[in-house]
C-alpha positions in Angstrom: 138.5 156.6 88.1 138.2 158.8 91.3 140.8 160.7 92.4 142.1 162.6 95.7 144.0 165.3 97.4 146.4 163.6 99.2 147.8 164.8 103.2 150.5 163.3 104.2 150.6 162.8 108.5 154.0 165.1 109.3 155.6 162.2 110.9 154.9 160.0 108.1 156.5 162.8 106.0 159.4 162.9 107.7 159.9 159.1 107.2 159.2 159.8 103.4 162.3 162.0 102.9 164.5 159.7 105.6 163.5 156.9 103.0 164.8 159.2 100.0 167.9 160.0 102.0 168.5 156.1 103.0 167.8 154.8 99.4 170.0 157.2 98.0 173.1 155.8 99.5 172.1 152.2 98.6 172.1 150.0 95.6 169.1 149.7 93.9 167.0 146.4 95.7 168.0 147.7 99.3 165.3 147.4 102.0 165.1 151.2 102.3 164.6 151.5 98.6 162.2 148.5 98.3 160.1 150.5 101.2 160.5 153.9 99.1 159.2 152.3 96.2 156.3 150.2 98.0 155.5 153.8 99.7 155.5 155.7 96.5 153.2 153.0 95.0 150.8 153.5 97.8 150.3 157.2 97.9 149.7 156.9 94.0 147.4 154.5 94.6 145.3 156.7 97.5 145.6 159.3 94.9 144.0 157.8 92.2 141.6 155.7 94.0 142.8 152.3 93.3 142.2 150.8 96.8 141.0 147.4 95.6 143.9 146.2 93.5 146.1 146.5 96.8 143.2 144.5 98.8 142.0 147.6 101.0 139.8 147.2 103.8 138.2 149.4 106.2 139.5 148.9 109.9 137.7 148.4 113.2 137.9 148.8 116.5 140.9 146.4 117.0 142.9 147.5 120.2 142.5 151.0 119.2 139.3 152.5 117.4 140.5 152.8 113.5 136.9 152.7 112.8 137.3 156.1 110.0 140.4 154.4 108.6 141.2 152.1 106.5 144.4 150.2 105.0 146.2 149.3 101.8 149.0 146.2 101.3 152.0 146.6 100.0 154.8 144.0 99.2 158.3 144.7 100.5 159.8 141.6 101.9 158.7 138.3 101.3 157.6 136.7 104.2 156.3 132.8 104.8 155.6 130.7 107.5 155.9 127.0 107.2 156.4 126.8 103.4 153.5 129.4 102.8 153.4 132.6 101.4 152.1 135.7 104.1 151.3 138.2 101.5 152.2 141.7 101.5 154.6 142.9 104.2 153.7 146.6 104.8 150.2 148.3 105.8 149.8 151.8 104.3 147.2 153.5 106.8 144.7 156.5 105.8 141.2 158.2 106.4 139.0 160.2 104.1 137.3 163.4 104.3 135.0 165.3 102.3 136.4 168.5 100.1 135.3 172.4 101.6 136.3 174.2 98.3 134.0 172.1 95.6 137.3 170.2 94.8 138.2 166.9 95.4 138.0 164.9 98.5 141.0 164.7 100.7 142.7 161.4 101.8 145.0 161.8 104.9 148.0 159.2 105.0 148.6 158.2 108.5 151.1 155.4 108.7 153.7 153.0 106.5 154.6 150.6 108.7 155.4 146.5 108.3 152.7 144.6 109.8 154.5 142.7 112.2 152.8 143.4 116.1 149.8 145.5 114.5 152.7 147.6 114.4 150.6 150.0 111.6 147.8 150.2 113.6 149.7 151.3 117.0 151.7 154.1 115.1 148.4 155.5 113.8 146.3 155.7 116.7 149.8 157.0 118.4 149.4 159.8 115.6 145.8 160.2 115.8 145.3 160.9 119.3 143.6 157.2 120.2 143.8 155.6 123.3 143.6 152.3 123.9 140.6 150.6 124.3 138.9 153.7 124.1 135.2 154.0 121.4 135.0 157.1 119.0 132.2 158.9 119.7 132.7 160.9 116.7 132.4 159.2 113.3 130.1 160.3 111.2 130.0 159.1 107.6 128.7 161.1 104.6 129.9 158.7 101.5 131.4 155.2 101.6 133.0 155.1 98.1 133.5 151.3 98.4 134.3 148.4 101.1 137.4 148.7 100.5 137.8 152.3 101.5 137.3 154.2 104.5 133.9 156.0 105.7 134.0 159.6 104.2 133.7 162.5 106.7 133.8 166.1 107.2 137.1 167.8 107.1 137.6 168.0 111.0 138.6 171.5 112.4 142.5 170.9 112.7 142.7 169.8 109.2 140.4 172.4 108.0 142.4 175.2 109.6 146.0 173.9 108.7 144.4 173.7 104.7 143.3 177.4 105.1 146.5 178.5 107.0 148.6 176.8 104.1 146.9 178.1 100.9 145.9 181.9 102.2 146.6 184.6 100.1 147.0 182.2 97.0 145.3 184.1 94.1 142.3 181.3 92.6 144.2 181.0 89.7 145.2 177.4 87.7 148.8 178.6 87.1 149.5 180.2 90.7 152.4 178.9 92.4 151.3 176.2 94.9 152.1 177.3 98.2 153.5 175.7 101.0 152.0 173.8 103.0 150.8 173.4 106.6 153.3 173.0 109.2 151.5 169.9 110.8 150.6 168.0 107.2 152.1 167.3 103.9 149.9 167.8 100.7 150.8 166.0 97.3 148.5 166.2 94.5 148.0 163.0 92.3 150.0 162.6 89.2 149.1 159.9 87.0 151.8 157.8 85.4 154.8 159.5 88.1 155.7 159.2 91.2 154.1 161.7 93.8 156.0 165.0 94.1 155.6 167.1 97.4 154.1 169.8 96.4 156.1 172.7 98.3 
């Protein structure tokens, strides 16, 4: 199984705790704890590679280049149209990028939106800088792990310096304190068999 260093997009970590604050104060079944659970599903499932069994793809150039990204599904509503079943309601949004430390490769979380609209696909070019209608000049793939997940490339400058920013001055030790982390990302390391923690 491969695994990943998850970075959570600020805004989309914002929207993570508003969830937890929402689902607190509703029964259990509510749409804001439905869209907790379907989110905390989704980050354990970028963290420990399983991609496929929520039918990733790779994106495109749609109305917005999302060529290094790519998508998960998850259910939170059902949803038909004319007697048939639509599929998953919400589109979990993400790129990858090769590790600089020898440890393992980063996956950035972008968006959790329902997919009504393109609505996912508008908030994360809104968060990565994309204009509309506008090509990437700048995607450069080193690995494609599968078809169902995005191109791998090098950890771009911003995200490189926020990392360093975040963990300098941490001794290299396995039972140092984990620091916290960059103002303008989230990281959460994978867990297997829990939910994702933010690691702060």
């Amino acid at each position: 199984m491969r695994r990943y260093r998850l970075l959570i997009n600020k805004e989309l970590f914002q929207q993570l705790i508003e969830l937890e604050r929402a689902a607190k104060s509703q029964q259990p079944g509510g749409l804001r704890h439905r869209e907790l659970r379907a989110l905390r599903l989704g980050l354990r499932a970028l963290a420990n590679g399983e991609e496929e069994r929520y039918n990733g793809k790779r994106l495109g150039f749609m109305t917005h280049d999302l060529s290094d990204c790519a998508e998960i599904k998850l259910p939170v509503v059902a949803e038909s149209r004319h007697n048939r079943e639509l599929g998953p309601s919400h589109r979990l949004v993400y790129r990858e990028f090769e590790p600089v430390d020898g440890g393992l490769p980063y996956r950035e979380v972008v968006s959790f939106e329902p997919r009504g609209d393109d609505r996912p696909f508008d908030v994360a070019a809104s968060r990565l800088g994309r204009n509309a209608g506008v090509r990437r000049q700048t995607v450069y793939a080193t690995t494609a792990t599968s078809r169902a997940a995005p191109i791998r490339q090098p950890l771009p400058p911003d995200l490189r310096q926020a990392l360093s920013t975040a963990f300098a001055g941490v001794p290299p030790s396995g039972s140092a304190a984990a620091p916290r982390p960059p103002t303008m990302h989230r990281h959460i390391g994978p867990r297997r068999g829990a939910p994702p923690n933010r690691e702060l």
